[in-house]
C-alpha positions in Angstrom: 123.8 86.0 95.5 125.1 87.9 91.8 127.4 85.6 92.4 126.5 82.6 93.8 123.3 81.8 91.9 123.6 80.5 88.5 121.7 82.6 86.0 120.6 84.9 88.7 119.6 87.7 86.2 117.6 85.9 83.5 114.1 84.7 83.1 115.1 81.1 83.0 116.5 81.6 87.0 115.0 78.3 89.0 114.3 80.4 92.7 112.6 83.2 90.3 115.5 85.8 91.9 115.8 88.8 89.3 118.1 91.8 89.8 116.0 94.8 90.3 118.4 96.2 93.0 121.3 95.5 91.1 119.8 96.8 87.9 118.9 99.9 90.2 122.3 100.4 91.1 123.9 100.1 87.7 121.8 102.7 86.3 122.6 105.0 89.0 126.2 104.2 88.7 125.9 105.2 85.0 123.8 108.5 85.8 126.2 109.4 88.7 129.6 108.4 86.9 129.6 108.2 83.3 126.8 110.6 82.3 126.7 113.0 85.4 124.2 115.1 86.5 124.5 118.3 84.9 123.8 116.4 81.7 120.7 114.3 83.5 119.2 117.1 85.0 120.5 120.5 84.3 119.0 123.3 82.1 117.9 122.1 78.8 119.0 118.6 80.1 116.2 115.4 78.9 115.5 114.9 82.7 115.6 119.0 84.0 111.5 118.9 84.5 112.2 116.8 87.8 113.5 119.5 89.2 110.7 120.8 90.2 110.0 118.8 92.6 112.3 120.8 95.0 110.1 123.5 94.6 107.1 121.5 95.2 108.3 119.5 97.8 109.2 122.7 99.9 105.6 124.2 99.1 103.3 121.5 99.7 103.9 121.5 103.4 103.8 124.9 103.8 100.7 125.0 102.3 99.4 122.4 104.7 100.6 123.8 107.3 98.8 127.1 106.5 95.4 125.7 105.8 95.8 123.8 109.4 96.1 126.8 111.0 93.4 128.2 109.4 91.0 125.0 109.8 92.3 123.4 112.9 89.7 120.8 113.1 90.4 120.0 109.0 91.8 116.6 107.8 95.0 118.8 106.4 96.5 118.7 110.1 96.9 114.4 109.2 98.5 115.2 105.6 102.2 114.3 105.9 103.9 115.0 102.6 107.6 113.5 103.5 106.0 110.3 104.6 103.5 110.6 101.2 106.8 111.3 98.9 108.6 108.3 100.9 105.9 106.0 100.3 105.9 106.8 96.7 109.7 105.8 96.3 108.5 102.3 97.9 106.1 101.0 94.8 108.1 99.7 92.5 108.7 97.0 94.7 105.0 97.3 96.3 102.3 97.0 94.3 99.3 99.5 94.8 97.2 96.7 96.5 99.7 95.8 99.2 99.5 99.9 99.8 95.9 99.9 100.2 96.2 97.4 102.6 98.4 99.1 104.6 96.7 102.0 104.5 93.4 100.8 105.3 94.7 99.1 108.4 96.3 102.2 109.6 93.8 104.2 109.0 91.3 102.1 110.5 93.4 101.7 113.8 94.8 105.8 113.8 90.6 106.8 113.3 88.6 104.3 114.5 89.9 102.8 117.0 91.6 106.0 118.5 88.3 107.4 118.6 86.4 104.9 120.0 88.5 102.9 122.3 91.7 105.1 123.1 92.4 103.4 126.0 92.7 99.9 124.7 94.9 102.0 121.9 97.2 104.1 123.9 98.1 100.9 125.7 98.3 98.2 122.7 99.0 100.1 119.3 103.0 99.5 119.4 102.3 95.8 120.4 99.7 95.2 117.7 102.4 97.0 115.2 105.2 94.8 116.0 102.9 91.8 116.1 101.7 92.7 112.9 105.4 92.9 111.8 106.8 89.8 113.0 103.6 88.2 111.9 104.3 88.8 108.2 107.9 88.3 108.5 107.1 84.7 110.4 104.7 84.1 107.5 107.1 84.3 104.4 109.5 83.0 106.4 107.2 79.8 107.1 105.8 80.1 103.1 109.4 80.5 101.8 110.6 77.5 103.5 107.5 74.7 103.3 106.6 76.4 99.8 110.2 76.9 98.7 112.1 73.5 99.2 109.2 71.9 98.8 108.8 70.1 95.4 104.7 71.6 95.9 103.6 74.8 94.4 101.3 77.7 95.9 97.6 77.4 94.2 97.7 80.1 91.7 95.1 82.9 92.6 94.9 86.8 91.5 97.3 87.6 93.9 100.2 85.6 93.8 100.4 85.8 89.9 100.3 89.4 89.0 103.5 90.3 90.1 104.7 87.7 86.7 103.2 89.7 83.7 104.9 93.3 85.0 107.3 95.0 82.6 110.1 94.2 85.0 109.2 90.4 84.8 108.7 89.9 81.9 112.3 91.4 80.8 110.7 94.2 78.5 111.7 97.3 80.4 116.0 96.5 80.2 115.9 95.8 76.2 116.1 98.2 74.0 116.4 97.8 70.0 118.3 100.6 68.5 118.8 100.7 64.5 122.2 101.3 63.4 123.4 104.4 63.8 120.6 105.1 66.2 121.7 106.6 70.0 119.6 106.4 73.1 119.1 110.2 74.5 120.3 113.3 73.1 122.9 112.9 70.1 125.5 115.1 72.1 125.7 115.2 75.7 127.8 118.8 75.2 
C-alpha cells in the first residue's frame, strides 16, 4: 500500500489510510540503527528510567503470586500481569473505550456466567468467543465494503469521530519545529 496508494501518508489521503505502522517502524529503525541503544537507554541515557520496568515486571508477579498464596480465595489469584503489560502495548491503536468493552464482556462471561451457569459455559464459551470474533470481523468487512465504495457516508456520532482529533490524526505528534542551531535530544550522543 506505501506504494500503491497515492499520498498514503498525508492528511489529504482519500481512503483516510495514515502510516502509523510504518511511522512505527522507522523510529525503531532509527533507535535500533542509527542511534543504538546504549545511547537510548543506557546509564545517564534520556530514555534509561524505562529500565525499570525489568525490575518491575519481574516483581509484580511475584508479588501476586505471594499474596495468592496467602489469601487463596482473594481476587489476586485472577491478576495476570503479562497479559495486563500486553494489553497496554495494544492502545495506541485501541482506544480505552474499545478496552472497556472488552473487558466488560469478559469479565461478565469469566464471573458471571461461570458462576451461575457453568455448564452452559464449559460447553459454549470457545463457541461464543469465535462467534464474537468472526462477528466483528464480518461486520467491518460488511461496513468497509457497503460504507467504503459506497458514495454514502456513516452518520457521524461520538464514536465514529473521535478517533479524527487524536494527535496522530491530526499530524501534530510527527512535526517538530527546531530553531536554527537547535538539536532534538542530548547535544552529544558521546
Amino acid at each position: 500500500m506505501l506504494g500503491a496508494l497515492p499520498q498514503v501518508c498525508s492528511a489529504d489521503q482519500p481512503q483516510g489510510f495514515t502510516c502509523a505502522g510504518a511511522t512505527t517502524f522507522y523510529n525503531a529503525s532509527v533507535i535500533w540503527g542509527l542511534i543504538g541503544p546504549r545511547r537510548m537507554f543506557g546509564a545517564g541515557a534520556p530514555f534509561a528510567w524505562t529500565n525499570w520496568f525489568w525490575l518491575i515486571g519481574f516483581v509484580l508477579p511475584l508479588i501476586t503470586w505471594l499474596i495468592a498464596r496467602r489469601y487463596p480465595k482473594s481476587i489476586a489469584r485472577y491478576v495476570f500481569w503479562p497479559a495486563i503489560f500486553g494489553v497496554s502495548g495494544m492502545i495506541p491503536p485501541a482506544t480505552t473505550f474499545q478496552l472497556f468493552c472488552w473487558l466488560t464482556i469478559g469479565l461478565f462471561f469469566a464471573v458471571y456466567i461461570q458462576r451461575r451457569y457453568f455448564g452452559w459455559w464449559a460447553r459454549y464459551i470457545f463457541v461464543l468467543s469465535g462467534a464474537l470474533d468472526i462477528g466483528t470481523a464480518l461486520c467491518l468487512t460488511l461496513f468497509a465494503l457497503g460504507i467504503g465504495l459506497s458514495a454514502s457516508s456513516f452518520p457521524a456520532w461520538w464514536g465514529n469521530t473521535g478517533y479524527a482529533e487524536t494527535l496522530d490524526q491530526t499530524f501534530k505528534t510527527n512535526t517538530l519545529s527546531l530553531a536554527d542551531g537547535e538539536t532534538y535530544g542530548p547535544t552529544s550522543w558521546s
